[in-house]
Every structure is written in C-alpha cells, then in structure tokens.
C-alpha positions as CSV (number, residue, x, y, z in Angstrom):
1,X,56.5,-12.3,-192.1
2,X,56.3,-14.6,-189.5
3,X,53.2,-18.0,-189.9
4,X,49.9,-17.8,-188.3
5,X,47.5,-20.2,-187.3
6,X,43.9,-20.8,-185.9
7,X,40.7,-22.5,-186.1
8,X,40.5,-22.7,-190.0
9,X,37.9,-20.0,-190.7
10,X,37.5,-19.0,-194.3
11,X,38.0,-14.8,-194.0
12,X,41.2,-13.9,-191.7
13,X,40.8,-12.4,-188.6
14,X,41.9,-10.9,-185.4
15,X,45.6,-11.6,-185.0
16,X,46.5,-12.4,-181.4
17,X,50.1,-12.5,-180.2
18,X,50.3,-15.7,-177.4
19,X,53.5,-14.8,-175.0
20,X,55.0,-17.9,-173.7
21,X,58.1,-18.0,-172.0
22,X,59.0,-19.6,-168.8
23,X,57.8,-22.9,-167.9
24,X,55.0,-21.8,-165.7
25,X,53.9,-20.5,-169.2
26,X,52.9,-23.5,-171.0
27,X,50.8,-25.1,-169.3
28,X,48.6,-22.2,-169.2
29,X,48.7,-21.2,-172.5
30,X,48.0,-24.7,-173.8
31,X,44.1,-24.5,-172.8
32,X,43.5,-21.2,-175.0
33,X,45.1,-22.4,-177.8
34,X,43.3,-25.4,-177.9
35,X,40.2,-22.9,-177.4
36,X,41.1,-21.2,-180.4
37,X,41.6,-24.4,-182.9
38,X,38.4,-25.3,-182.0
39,X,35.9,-22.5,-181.7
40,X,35.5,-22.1,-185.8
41,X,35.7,-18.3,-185.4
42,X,38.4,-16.0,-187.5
43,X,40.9,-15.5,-184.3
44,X,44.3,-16.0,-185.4
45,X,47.1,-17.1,-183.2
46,X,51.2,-16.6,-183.5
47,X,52.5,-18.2,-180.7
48,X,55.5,-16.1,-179.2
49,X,58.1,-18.1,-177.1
50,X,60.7,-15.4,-176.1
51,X,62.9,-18.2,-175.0
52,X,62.9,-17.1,-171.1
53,X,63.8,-20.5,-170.4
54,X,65.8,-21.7,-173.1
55,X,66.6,-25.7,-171.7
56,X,64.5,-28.8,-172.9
57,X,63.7,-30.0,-169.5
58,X,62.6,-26.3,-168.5
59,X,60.9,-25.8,-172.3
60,X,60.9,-28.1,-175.1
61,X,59.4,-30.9,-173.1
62,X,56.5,-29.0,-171.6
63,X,55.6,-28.2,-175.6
64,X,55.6,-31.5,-176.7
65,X,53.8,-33.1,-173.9
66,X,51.1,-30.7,-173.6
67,X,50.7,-30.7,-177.5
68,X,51.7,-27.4,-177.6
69,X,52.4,-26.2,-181.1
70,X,56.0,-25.4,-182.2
71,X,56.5,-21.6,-181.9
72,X,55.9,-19.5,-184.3
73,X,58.5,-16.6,-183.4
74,X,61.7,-18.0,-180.7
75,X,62.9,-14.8,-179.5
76,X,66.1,-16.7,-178.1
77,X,66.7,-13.9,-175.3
78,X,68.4,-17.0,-173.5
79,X,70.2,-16.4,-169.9
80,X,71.1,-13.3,-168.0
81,X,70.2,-11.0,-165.4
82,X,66.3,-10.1,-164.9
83,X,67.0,-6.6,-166.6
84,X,69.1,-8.2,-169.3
85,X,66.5,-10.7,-170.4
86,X,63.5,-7.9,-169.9
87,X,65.9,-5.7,-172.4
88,X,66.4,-8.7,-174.9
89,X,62.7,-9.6,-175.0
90,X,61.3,-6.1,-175.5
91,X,63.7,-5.7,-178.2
92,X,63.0,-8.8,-180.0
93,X,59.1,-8.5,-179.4
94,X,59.2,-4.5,-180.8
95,X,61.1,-6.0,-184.0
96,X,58.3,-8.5,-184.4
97,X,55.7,-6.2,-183.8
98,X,57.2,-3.6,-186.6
99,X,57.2,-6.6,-188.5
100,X,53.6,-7.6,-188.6
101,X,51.8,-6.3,-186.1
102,X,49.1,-8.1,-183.9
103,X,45.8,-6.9,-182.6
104,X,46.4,-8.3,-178.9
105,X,49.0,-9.1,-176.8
106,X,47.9,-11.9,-174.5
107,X,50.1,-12.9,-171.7
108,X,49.6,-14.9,-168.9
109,X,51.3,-15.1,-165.4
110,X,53.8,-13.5,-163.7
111,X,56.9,-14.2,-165.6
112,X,59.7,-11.5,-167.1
113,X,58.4,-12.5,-170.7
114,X,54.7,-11.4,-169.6
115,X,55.8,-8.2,-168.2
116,X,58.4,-6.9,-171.0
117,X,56.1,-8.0,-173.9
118,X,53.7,-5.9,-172.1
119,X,55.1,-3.0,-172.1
120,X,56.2,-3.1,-175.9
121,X,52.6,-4.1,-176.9
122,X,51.1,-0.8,-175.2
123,X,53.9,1.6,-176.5
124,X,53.3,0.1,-180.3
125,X,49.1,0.5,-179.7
126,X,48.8,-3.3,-178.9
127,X,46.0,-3.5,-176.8
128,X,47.0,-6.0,-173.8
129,X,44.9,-9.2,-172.5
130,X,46.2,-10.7,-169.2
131,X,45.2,-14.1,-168.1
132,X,45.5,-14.3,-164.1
133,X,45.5,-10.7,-163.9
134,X,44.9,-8.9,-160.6
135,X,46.6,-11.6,-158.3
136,X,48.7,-10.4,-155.3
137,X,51.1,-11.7,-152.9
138,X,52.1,-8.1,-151.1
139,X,55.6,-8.7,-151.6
140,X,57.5,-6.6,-153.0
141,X,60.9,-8.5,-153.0
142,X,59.2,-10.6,-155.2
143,X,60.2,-10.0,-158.6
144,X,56.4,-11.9,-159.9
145,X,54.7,-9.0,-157.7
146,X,56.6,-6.3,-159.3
147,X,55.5,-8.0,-162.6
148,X,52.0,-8.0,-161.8
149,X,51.8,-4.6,-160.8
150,X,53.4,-3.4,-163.9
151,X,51.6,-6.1,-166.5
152,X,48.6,-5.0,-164.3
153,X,48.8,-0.9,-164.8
154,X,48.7,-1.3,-168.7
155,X,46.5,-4.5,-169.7
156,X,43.6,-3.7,-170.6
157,X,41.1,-6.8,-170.5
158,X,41.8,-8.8,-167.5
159,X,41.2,-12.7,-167.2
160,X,41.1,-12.9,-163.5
161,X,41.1,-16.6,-161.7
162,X,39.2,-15.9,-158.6
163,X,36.9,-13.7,-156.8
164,X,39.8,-12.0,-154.8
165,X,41.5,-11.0,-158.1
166,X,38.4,-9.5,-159.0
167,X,38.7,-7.3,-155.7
168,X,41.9,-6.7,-155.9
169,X,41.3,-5.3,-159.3
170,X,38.8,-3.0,-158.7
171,X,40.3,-1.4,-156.0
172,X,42.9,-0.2,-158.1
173,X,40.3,1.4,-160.0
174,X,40.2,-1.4,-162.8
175,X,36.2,-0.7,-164.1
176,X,33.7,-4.1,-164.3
177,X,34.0,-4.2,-168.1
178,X,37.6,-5.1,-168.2
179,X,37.5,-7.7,-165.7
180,X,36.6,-11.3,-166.8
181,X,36.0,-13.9,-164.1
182,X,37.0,-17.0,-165.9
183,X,38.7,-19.7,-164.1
184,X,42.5,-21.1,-164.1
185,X,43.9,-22.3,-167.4
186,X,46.3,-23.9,-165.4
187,X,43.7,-26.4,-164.3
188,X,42.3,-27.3,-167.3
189,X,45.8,-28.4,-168.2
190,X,46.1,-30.6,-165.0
191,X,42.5,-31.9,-165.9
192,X,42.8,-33.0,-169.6
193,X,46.2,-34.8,-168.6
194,X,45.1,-36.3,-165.2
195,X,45.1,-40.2,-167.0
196,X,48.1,-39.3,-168.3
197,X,50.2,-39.1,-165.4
198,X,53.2,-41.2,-165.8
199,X,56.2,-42.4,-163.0
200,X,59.2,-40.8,-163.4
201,X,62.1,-43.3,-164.5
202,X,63.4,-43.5,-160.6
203,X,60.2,-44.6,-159.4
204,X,61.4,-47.6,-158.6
205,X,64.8,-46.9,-158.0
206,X,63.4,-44.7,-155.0
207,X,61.5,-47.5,-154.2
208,X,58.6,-45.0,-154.0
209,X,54.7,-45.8,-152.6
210,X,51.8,-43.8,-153.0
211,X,51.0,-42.1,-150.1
212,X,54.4,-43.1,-148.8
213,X,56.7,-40.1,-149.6
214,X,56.3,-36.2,-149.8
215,X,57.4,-33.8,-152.8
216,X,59.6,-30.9,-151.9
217,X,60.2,-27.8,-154.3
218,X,62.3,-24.6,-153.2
219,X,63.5,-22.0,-155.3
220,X,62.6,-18.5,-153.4
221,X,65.4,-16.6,-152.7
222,X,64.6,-16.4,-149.0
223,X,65.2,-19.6,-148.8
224,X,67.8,-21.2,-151.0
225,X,70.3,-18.2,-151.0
226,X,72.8,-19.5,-149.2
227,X,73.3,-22.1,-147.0
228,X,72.7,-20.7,-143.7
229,X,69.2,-20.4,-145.4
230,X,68.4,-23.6,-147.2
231,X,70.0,-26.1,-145.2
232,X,67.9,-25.8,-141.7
233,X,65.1,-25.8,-144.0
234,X,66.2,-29.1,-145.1
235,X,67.1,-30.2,-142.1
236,X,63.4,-29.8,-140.8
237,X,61.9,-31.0,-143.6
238,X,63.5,-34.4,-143.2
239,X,62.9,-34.4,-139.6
240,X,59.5,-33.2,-140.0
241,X,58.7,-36.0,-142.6
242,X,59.9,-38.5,-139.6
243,X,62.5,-39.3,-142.4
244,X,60.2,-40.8,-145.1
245,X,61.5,-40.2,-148.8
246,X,61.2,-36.8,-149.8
247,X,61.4,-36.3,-153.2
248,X,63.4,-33.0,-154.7
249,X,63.3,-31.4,-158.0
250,X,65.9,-29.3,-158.0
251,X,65.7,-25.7,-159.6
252,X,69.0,-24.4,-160.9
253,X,68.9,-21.5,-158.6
254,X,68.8,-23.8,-155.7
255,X,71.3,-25.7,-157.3
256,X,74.0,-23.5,-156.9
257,X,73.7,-23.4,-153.1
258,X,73.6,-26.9,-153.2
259,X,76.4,-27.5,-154.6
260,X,78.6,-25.9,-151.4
261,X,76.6,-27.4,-148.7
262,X,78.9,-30.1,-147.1
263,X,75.8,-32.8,-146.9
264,X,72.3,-33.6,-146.8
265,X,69.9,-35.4,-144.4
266,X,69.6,-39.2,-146.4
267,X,65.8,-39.3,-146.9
268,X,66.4,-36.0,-149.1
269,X,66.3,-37.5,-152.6
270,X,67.9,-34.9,-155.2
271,X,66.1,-35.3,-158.5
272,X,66.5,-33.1,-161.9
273,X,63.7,-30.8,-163.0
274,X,60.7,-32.7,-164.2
275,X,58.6,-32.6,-167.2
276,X,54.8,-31.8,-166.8
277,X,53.2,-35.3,-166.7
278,X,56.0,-36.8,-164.2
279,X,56.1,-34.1,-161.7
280,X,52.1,-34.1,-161.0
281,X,52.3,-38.1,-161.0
282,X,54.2,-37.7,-158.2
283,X,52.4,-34.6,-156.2
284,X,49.0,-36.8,-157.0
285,X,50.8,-39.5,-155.0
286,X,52.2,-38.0,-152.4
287,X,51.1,-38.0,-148.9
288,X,51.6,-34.0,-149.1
289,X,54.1,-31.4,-150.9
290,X,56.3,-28.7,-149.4
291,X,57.3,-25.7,-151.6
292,X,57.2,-22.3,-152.0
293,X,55.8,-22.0,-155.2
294,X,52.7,-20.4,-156.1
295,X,51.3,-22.8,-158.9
296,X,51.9,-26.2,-157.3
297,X,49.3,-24.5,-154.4
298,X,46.6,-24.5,-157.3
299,X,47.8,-27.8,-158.4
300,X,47.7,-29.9,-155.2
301,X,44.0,-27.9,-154.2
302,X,42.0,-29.4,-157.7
303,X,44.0,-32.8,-156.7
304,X,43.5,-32.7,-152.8
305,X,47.1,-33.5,-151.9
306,X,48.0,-31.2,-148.4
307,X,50.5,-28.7,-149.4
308,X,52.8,-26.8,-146.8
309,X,53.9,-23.5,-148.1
310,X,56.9,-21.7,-147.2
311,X,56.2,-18.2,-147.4
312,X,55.0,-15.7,-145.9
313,X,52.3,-14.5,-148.0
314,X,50.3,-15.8,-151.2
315,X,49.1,-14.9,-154.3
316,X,46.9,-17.2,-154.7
317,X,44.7,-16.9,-151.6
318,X,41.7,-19.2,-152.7
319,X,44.2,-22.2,-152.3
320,X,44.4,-21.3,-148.1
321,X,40.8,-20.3,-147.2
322,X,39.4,-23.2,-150.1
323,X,42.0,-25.6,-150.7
324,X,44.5,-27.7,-149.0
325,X,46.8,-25.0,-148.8
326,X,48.4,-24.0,-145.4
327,X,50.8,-20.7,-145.1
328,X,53.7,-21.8,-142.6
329,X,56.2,-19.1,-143.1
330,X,60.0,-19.3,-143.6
331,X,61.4,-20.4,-140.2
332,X,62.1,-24.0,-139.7
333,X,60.7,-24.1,-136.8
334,X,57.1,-24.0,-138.0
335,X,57.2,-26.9,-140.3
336,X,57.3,-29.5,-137.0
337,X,53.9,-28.8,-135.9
338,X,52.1,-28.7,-139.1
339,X,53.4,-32.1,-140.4
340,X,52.0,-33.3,-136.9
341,X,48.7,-31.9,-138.2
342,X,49.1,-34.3,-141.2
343,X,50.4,-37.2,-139.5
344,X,47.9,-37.2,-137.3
345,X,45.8,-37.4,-140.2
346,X,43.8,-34.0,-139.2
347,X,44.7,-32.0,-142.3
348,X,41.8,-30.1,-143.6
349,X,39.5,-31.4,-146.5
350,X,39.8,-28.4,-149.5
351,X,37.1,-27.4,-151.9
352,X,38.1,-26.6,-155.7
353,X,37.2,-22.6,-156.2
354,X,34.7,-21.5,-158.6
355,X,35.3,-22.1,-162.3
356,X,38.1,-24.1,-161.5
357,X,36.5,-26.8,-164.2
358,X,38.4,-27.3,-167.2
359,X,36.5,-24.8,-169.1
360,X,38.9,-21.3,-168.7
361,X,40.4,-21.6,-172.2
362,X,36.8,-22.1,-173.6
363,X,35.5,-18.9,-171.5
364,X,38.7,-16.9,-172.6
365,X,38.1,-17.5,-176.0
366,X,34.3,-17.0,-176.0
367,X,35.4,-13.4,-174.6
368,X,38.0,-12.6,-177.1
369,X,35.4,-13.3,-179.9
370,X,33.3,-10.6,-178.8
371,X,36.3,-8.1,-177.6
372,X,37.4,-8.4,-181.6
373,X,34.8,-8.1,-183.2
C-alpha cells in the first residue's frame, strides 16, 4: 500500500491520485498541492510520477525547486516510443489502482502520462479531473492535440484556463456543470517564484545584459527534424536578432539534428536544458523569446516579454489576442519582419487573461471539496 498525504485533517478523506510526469507537469501541479496542504479539509493526495521524463535536469530538479514533494508512487516507464511509454504507464497506473484505489484521477496538460493514466482511471471507475481541459491547437500532427482530445472525451470535471476553453468545451457537448473556469496553475507557479529567479551559472560567461539578448526554444518536429528544417530557422533567427546573443536550451530531440549540422551562426549560444528558476530568469530578461512551445506563450504574457511563435496554430489563444504573443508560422522568411516590429520598439503591450492571479490551485481545490463530498 503505497503513503498518502494532505492537509492534516483528523477523519480520512477523498483520496486523489496527482499524475505528474513530464516536465511541463510540475510546475502545474505544484500550485494544487500546495492548495491541498493548506485548506484543512480531509482531501488526500498520492502524488503519481510515472517517470515520463526520467533525467534530473528534465525531473528531479523541477521537484526540488518548486518544493514539490518526493513521489509517492515512481512508475519508472522511462524512454521509448510514444506507444511504448503510453503502454508502460497504463500498466503501471492499473497495478496501482488494483492496489489501492483512488477516488479521482487528476491530470493536468497535454502530456503521454496525462492521457494513459486517463484512460486507466475511467476503465477501473476512477472518475477523471483535468486541469487545462478543453484547450485546442487544431493540429492533428500534434501528438498534445491527440492527447487532449482523448483525455478530453473521458474526464469528467474540467478545470479549464480561459474563456475559449470554456467554448471549446461546450461545443463538444461538455454540459456547464462540468466545466470550472479557474485560471492557470502554471502561473501561480511563475508568481510565487518571481523573487526567486536566479542567473544561470553562464551568465557571465555569455557576458549576458538584460534586455540585451533573446531566448530561443525549438523542439516541434516541424522544425527540428532534420536539418533542412532547423537550420534556415536558425539561420534567420540569428539574422533576425541583428546577431545579438541568442540564448538556446537545447531539447534532446533537437539535439539529435544538431549534432549532424556542419555549423551554426556564432551569436547562437547552445545551452543544456534548464531548471525552472534559471530558465524564466532569463525569459524575464530578455528583450523577447522565440519558440514553439505552448507554455513559455503563457509564461512571457503574465511577464510581458514579446514572444515570437513558430507555429502555425495555438492552443493557447488568450496569449495572441491578450498577451504578447504573435503567431509567425514555420517559414523563415516571416521571422525578418516581425523582429523589425520589435526593434523598432512597436511590439504590442499584452494584458494578463482573467484569473490569471496566483489563485488557480486555491479555486481547484475549493472545487474538489465540494465535488467529494
């Protein structure tokens, strides 16, 4: 039987299962927990890392930095193909489940772990809580969309981040009473760690300025599979920057191309993954970041850094028509004339969406009281 924890309340309670495992996990889970240590209701926790990503840099660190409790149950499912690791986690999560079984599944996100734990919760009688359900990007070579959809068609109480969630939700036929407009756990993270922020070790190295440099992250397969892909990208990105220091985290995936292209444009600046309160010191001081990520959009909007994104479609709309947020597409070609719009210092001035406060985990928790009662 596997330990529990949770706010200290005399007679036991609800038992909820918290699904972490990719690092896009843990900051958003860090907020609820938090929640649940303080409200002084019954709710139990057992905090599930199906080891999606099973490297400290990727895992370990985000835990300790975030104060994240050690996990409760380590699934281990480790490396592997998408199906492989979907396979390994629903078997590991059904053997915990037979074990002792919860009274939610929470999950949060997009990820593999959020989909497959899911799925098992449902077919053992689970019910299934999503945080940042009903968020869309339209893409179906996505593998987070085809997550989504299917975390989405069997949760049934949705924690939803924004008003176009909400819509997106209820045109699927998702009724009103199962949708909870809460906010972004996501940002209460980036909130309660803002005067944390720290330099990374190569600040200096760099020779790095606030304002002074941009962050770059890439790791979609349309544009780091292969080199005929990522390196015009590149290419314009140090042009485009008017070959001011551009810093790079490097995800494995785009690693591996990396490693067989013949060189790279000097003010390109490859650095290792980096841990939660390094990497958002340096997008706070940036003069803008350029990614294709979904979560940095959110990230850089509450912090009002410009952010270029390279993709042709969002999830996370609210960051475009609120934030600082601008869609440019895949092709090279476009990055040019929007990094003219910054350095001509006409980028647009964002607004932080609704319940974007620092308060989500709070809300969450509020909610699960009354669902469990």
């Amino acid at each position: 039987m596997t330990s529990m924890r949770g706010s200290g309340a005399d007679t036991p309670g609800p038992l909820i299962d918290i699904i972490a495992g990719a690092r896009p996990n843990f900051m958003k889970i860090a907020p609820i927990i938090r929640a649940i240590e303080a409200s002084g209701s019954a709710l139990r926790f057992r905090l599930v890392h199906t080891g999606q990503h099973y490297d400290a840099r990727m895992s370990g660190e985000f835990f300790t930095q975030l104060g994240i409790p050690a996990p409760d149950v380590n699934l281990d499912v480790g490396s592997g193909t998408q199906a492989e690791q979907t396979a390994g986690i629903m078997v590991g999560y059904e053997k915990l489940l037979r074990e002792q079984r919860s009274d939610v599944c929470l999950v949060v996100g997009d990820v593999t772990s959020t989909m497959a734990c899911a799925i098992v919760a449902q077919k053992m009688e689970v019910k299934v809580a999503h945080v940042e359900g009903g968020i869309r990007s339209g893409d179906w070579t996505m593998p987070e969309e085809i997550n989504r959809l299917v975390t989405d068609s069997i949760t049934n109480y949705f924690f939803t981040t924004s008003d176009v969630a909400n819509e997106n939700l209820t045109r699927s036929g998702v009724s009103d009473d199962r949708i909870f407009f809460v906010g972004n756990t996501m940002i209460d993270t980036l909130l309660a760690n803002m005067d944390r922020l720290t330099p990374p070790p190569f600040w200096g190295e760099l020779g790095l300025a606030s304002g002074e440099y941009f962050v770059a992250t890439l790791h979609r397969p349309a544009n780091v599979d292969g080199i005929g892909r990522l390196q015009p990208l590149l290419r314009a990105i140090a042009e485009g920057c008017r070959n001011m220091p551009v810093v790079f985290p490097v995800h494995p995936r785009t690693a591996k191309t990396l490693r067989e292209m013949p060189g790279l444009p000097p003010s390109i600046k490859l650095v290792e993954p980096q841990p939660y309160l390094e990497f958002n010191y340096l997008v706070k001081n940036a003069k803008a970041v350029i990614t294709d990520s979904g979560g940095i959009t959110e990230e850089t909007t509450v912090m009002g850094i410009p952010c270029l994104t390279l993709r042709n479609s969002t999830e996370r709309p609210e960051t475009v028509t609120l934030g600082t947020n601008m869609l440019i597409g895949t092709d090279p070609s476009a990055l040019g004339p929007a990094l003219d719009v910054l350095f001509a210092g006409n980028w647009k001035v964002g607004t932080i969406p609704q319940f974007w406060d620092g308060r989500t985990g709070e809300r969450i928790v509020q909610q699960l009281q009354v669902l469990l009662r």
